[in-house]
C-alpha positions as a Markdown table, in Angstrom:
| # | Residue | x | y | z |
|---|---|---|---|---|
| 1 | Unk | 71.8 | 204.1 | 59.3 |
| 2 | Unk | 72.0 | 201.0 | 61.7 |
| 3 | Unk | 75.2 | 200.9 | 63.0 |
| 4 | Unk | 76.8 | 197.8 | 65.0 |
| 5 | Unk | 77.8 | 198.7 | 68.7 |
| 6 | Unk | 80.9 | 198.6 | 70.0 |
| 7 | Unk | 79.6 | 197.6 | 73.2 |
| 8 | Unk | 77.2 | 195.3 | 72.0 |
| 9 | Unk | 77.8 | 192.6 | 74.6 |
| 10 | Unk | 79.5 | 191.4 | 78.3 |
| 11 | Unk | 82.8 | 190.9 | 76.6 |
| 12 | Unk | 83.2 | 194.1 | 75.1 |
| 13 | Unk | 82.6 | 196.1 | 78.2 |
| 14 | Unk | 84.6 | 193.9 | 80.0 |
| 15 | Unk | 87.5 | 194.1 | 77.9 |
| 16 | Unk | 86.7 | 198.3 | 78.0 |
| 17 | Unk | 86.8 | 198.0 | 81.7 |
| 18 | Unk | 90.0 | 196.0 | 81.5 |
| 19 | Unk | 91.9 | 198.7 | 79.5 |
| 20 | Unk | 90.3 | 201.8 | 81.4 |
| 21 | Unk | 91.8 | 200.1 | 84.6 |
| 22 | Unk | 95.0 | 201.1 | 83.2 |
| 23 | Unk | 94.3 | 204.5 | 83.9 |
| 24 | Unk | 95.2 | 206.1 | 87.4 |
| 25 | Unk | 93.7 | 208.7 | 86.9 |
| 26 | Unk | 90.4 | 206.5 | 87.1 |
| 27 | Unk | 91.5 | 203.9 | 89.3 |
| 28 | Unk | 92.2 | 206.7 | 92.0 |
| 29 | Unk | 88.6 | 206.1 | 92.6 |
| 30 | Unk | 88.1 | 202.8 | 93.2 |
| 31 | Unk | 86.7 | 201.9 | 96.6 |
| 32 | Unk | 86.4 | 198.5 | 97.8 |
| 33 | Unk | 84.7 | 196.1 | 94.8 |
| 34 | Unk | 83.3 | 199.6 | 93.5 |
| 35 | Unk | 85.9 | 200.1 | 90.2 |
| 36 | Unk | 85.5 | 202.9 | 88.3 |
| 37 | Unk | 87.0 | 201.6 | 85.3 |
| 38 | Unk | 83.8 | 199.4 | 85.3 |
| 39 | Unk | 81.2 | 202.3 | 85.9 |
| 40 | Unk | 82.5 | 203.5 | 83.0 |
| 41 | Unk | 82.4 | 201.0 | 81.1 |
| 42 | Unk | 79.2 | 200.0 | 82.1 |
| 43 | Unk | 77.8 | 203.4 | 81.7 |
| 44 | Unk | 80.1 | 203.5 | 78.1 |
| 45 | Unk | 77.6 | 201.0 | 76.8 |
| 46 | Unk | 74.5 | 202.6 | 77.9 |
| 47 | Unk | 75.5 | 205.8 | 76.7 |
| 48 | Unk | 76.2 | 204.4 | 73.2 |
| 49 | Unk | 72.3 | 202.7 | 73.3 |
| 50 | Unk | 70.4 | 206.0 | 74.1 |
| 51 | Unk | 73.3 | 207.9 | 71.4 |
| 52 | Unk | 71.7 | 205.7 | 68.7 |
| 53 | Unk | 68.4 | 205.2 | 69.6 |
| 54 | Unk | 68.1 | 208.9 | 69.6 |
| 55 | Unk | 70.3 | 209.0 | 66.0 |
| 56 | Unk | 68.7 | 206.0 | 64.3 |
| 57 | Unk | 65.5 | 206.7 | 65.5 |
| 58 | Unk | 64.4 | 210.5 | 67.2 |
| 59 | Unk | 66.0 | 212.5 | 65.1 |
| 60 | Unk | 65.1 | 210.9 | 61.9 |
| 61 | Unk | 61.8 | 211.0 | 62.6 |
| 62 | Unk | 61.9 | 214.9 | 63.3 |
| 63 | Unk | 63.9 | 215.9 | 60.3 |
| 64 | Unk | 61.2 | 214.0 | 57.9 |
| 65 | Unk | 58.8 | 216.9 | 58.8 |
| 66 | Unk | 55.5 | 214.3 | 58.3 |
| 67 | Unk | 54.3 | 214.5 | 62.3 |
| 68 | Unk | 52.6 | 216.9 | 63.6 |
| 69 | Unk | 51.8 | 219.0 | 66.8 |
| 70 | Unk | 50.8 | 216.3 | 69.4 |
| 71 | Unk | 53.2 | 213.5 | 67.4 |
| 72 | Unk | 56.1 | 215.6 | 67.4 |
| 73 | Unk | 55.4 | 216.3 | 71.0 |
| 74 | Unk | 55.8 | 212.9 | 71.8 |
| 75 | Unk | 59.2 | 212.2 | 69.9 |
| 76 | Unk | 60.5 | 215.1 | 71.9 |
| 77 | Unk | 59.8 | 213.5 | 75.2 |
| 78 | Unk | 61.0 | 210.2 | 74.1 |
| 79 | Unk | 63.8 | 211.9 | 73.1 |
| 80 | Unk | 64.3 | 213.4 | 76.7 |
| 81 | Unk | 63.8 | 210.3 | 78.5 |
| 82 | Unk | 66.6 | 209.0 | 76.4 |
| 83 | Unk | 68.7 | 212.5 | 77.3 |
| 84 | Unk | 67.9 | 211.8 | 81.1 |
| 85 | Unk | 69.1 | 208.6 | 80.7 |
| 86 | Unk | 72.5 | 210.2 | 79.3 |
| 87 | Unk | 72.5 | 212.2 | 81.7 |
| 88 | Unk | 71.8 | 209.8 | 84.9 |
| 89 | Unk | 74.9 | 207.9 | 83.4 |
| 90 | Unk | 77.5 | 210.8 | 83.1 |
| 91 | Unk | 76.1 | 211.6 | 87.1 |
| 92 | Unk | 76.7 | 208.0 | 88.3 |
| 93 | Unk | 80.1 | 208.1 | 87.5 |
| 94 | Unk | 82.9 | 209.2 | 89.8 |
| 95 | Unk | 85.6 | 210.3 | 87.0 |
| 96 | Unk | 82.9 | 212.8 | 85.3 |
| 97 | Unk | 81.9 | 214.3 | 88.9 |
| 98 | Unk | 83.4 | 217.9 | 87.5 |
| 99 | Unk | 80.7 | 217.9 | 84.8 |
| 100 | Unk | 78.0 | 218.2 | 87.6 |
| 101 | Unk | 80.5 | 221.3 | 88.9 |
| 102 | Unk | 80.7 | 223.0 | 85.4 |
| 103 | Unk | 78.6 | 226.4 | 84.8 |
């Protein structure tokens, strides 16, 4: 199941960041040379890496049942490196500070 990113490459983030820019509602938190619009982007890309990487790769390898104990151990915790990566991502950005808020 290799699928082609979307945000493969510089240009497609920039042009990402270029449209998000159109957005108040994410421009409202630009400070200075610090633009959200290309946080987002930026962590947009990332966030798609660690997505597949865990779908190509983690979660196949659980569902095939053919590890065992100490094997399947450590495909979990790749896996939640990849999740803490996710997560760092959502964090770092400004526009998605509410997630950090929700219970």
């Amino acid at each position: 199941m290799s699928v082609q990113r979307l945000l493969g490459d510089a240009e497609a983030v920039k042009a990402l960041a270029i449209s998000l820019s159109k957005c108040p509602e994410i421009t409202k938190f630009d400070k200075g040379e610090d633009k959200e619009a290309w946080v987002l982007a930026h962590a947009f890309s990332d966030l798609e890496e660690s997505f597949l990487k865990f779908l190509e790769h983690h979660l196949p390898a659980l569902t095939q049942g053919q590890m065992e104990g100490s094997e399947i151990n450590n495909l979990l915790l790749d896996a939640g490196e990849e999740f803490r990566h996710i997560i760092y991502h959502i964090k770092n950005t400004k526009f998605y500070k509410y997630i950090d808020n929700a219970e």
